[in-house]
Each structure stands twice: as structure tokens, then as C-alpha cells.
C-alpha positions, 0 to 999 in steps of 0.5 A: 857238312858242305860248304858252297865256297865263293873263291877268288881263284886267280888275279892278275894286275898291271903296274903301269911303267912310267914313273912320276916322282913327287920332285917331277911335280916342281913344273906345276905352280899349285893354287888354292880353291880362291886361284891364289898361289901357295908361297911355299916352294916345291920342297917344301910341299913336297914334304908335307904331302909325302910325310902326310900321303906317304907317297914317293912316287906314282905310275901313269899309263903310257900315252897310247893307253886307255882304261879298257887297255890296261883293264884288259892286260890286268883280265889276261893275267887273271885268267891265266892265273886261273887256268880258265877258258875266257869263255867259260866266264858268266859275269865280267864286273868291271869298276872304274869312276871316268872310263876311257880317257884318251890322252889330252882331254879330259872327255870320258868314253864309256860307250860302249862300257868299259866291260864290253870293251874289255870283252871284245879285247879279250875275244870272247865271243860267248853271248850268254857272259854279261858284261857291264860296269860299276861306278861305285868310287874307290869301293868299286872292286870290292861291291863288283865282288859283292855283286858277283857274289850275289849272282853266284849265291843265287845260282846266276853265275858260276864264275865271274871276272871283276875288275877294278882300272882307272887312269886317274892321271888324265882328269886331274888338275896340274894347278890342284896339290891333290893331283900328286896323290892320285895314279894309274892302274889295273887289277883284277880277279876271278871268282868261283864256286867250290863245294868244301867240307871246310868254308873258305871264300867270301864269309861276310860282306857290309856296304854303305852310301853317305849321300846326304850331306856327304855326297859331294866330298869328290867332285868334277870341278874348274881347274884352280888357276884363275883364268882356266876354262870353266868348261873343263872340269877335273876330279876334286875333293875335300880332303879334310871332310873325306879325312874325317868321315873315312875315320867316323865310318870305315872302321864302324863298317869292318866292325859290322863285317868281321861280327857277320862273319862269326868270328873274332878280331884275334883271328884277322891276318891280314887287312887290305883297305883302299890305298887312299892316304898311309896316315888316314888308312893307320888310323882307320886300322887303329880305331877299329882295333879300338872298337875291340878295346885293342890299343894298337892293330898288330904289326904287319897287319896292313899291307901297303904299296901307296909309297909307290903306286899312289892312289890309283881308286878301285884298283889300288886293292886287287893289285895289293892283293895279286902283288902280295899272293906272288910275291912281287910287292915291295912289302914282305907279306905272307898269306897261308891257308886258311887266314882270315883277310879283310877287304875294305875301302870308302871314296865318291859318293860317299860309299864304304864297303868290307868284304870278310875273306877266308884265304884258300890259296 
């Protein structure tokens, strides 16, 4: 029996170098929704936000870098990895939520995309290797993935370049507490097509949008200090809402996921969900192992790297995942052939997606 294999074949990622520490946020005077200052000192806040988030610290793209930049540099890693020709690619996927966000402003630059902009920076000059963007909130690497999955499946495309960037840290309000959990960051992977005898790659996929009541859980809104520009808006969410629903409805769509792909819950090996918040990604973890009448998710089953990349949205996933295959997280992981993974994530929209994954190496 053949088995027409869709693989991720190379990955890359780009770990911006300027470090912000949580005491670097003692500068900012944090407000309410109401413009009321919290009375609480730094320390203080400081230490609920890290006993809550997990994070340490976090990463900001430099002052002369955009999205497309460090999108680009996470492509070149990728491709090289790979040991493909750029122009041999079909598909260029690039997911982002604000696109180019020059430092200073907070006035977003996709046109033209974020995708082509990658493509004229990587020089590819074939006409027939399509690119375009996903705005899909922090699930976007993973629906590019799917998306190009489609293709591939379908016969439109042999190989695909997709891409999760996002320079969070340029449409953020200072005066907001929220604005410490979010950071910079690239990742990226190619994917293609390989006929097996043994099936490995993409095994089952699931995906959802809550649009209804949920569709504003994140926001573009005014800066919280009374007396802000109303004019300027920044990236905002309600946090508990977003809590609450991630917990009801993640773990219902892994479940959905692991069931397509035909097997069990004892043979998953690894988990990569959206690097989002330590305390809620536990959760979601511990209740899907519940669906399956398991008390506790096996140790070691969750790679993380929040504590010092914060949340950088749609690239939080495939940079775990580059930094895990080469060994370069600060978390010790191994990933064997033949293991059973799971890619999943939910953010702005409100979307959830899983991808269930046979690792090939």
C-alpha cells in the first residue's frame, strides 16, 4: 500500500534579540478599561502576571524591522533546512494578524502582502509560485498548513512554504497590563509531497470559528489612559472571556482531531498548542486528557518556551517546533520517528484549529 505523505520537511525560525524582562515594564503606569490607575506597585503585578502567564521575559524585533523582515529571515532558515530551490516552491502562506508595522505607529502596511513581500525579499522570480496571506489570528500557521495541505492533496501544489510572523510588540498599549504578555517572532516550514509505504505527515486536521457572541474577544481599541488619542487604536482582549472559551472548546477540537486520525491518546507524544498563557495551555492539556477518562496528561507531554518568548501569535508553534527538532530550546525534548505530535491553537475570531501529525524526521 502507498501512502501519499504530506511532510514538513524543513523549518526555520527567527528569535528576535532584544530582550524585555517583566521588571523593564516598571516605566509604564498600567490603567484599567475605566482609565483608573492600578495601586498595586510593579512587583506586585509583576508577580501575578508571571505566576499567571509564566513569562519571564519576551523578544522585540529591532527598530529597523518589520514583519515581512523577520518573516523572510525565519523563510531563508526554512529553505535551507530543506535543501530546496526557492523557486521550486507552488505556494508561499504567510499568517500574520497586523502585517507591517513600522516602528513608531501603529498603522499596519499590507499592501502589497505580507507573502509577496516575502517573495520579493527571498528573490524568487518564478510567477507560477503564488503568494498570499492568512489572517486567522494565533491559529494561522496552523490553517496555512491546512490550507496547503489542501492544495497538495488536491494536486495544485508540490511544496509549500508557510509562515507564521508577527511583531505584536508595535500595536500594544504601554498603559494596558495585557501588553506584557505579548512578543515578536518568526517561524516557518516547508512541506511536501512523499509517496511511502509507511503513512507519515499530516494524518487528520479539525478547525472551527466561534463568530457569534465570541467574535470580539480581541479587539482593536483606545489606549486605556484617560486622555489617549481616540483615534489610535491597540490590540486588546478580554482575558477571562478568552480563558474560559479556550478551555470549553480546544480540548473538544484535539479530541476531534486525534479520533479522525484513527488512533489513540496513549500514542500521542508530544503536544504543541499555541504558546498563549502556561496556566491556561495546562489546562486545556489536562482536560483533553479528561475526555479520555485520563486524570493527568503524561509528564513532558507539552513543550514550552513561553517563559522566554512570550506570546508572539502565529509564530509562537513553528518556532517551538524548529527550536525542538534542533535542539536549541531551552526545554529538553526529543522528537523520534514516527511519533504521533499535535499542533493546536485558538485566538482572534474566534478560531480553533489541531493538526494531528506523524513525525518523519
Amino acid at each position: 500500500m502507498s501512502f501519499k505523505n504530506i511532510l514538513i520537511t524543513g523549518t526555520g525560525s527567527y528569535v528576535p534579540s532584544r530582550v524585555v524582562k517583566n521588571e523593564d515594564f516598571a516605566v509604564n503606569q498600567f490603567f484599567d478599561l475605566e482609565g483608573v490607575a492600578f495601586a498595586e506597585p510593579h512587583t506586585e503585578i509583576s508577580e501575578k502576571f508571571r505566576a499567571i502567564t509564566g513569562i519571564v521575559e519576551r523578544r522585540y524585533a529591532t527598530d529597523d524591522q518589520v514583519c515581512s523582515d523577520i518573516a523572510t529571515l525565519a523563510a531563508q532558515e526554512a529553505i535551507h533546512d530543506a535543501n530546496i530551490d526557492p523557486e521550486t516552491l507552488d505556494h508561499i502562506i504567510v499568517a500574520h494578524n497586523f502585517g507591517d508595522v513600522p516602528v513608531g505607529t501603529v498603522q499596519t502596511d499590507m499592501l502589497p502582502s505580507i507573502a509577496s513581500k516575502v517573495k520579493n525579499k527571498l528573490d524568487i522570480n518564478n510567477p507560477k509560485c503564488i503568494a498570499y496571506d492568512v489572517v486567522f489570528g494565533c491559529p494561522g500557521w496552523i490553517q496555512g498548513t491546512i490550507q496547503a495541505r489542501s492544495f497538495m492533496q488536491s494536486g495544485l501544489a508540490k511544496r509549500c512554504l508557510v509562515i507564521g510572523a508577527e511583531t505584536l510588540s508595535r500595536v500594544i498599549d504601554k498603559n494596558d497590563r495585557d501588553s506584557m504578555i505579548y512578543s515578536d517572532g518568526a517561524g516557518a516550514t516547508v512541506m511536501e509531497i512523499n509517496e511511502g509505504d509507511q503513512e507519515f505527515g499530516i494524518l487528520a486536521t479539525s478547525m472551527a470559528t466561534y463568530s457569534n457572541k465570541e467574535a470580539f474577544y480581541l479587539y482593536r481599541g483606545p489606549g486605556f489612559q484617560k486622555g489617549s488619542n481616540p483615534e489610535i487604536s491597540y490590540m486588546k482582549m478580554l482575558g477571562r472571556k478568552i480563558y474560559e472559551f479556550s478551555l470549553t472548546h480546544v480540548p473538544d477540537a484535539m479530541q476531534e482531531c486525534l479520533d479522525k486520525s484513527g488512533h489513540t491518546i496513549g500514542e500521542v507524544k508530544k503536544i504543541f498548542i499555541h504558546q498563549a498563557n502556561e496556566k491556561m495551555d495546562f489546562e486545556i492539556v489536562k482536560r483533553f486528557y479528561r475526555l479520555y477518562k485520563i486524570r493527568q496528561a503524561p509528564e513532558g507531554i507539552m513543550p514550552m518556551s513561553i517563559s522566554k518568548l512570550g506570546n508572539s501569535s502565529v509564530a509562537t508553534i513553528p518556532t517551538l517546533f524548529d527550536r525542538i527538532r534542533k535542539g536549541t530550546c531551552l526545554e529538553k525534548h526529543d522528537l523520534r520517528q514516527g511519533d504521533l505530535i499535535l499542533f493546536a491553537s485558538v485566538g482572534a475570531g474566534m478560531n480553533i484549529n489541531c493538526i494531528a501529525y506523524r513525525y518523519q524526521g
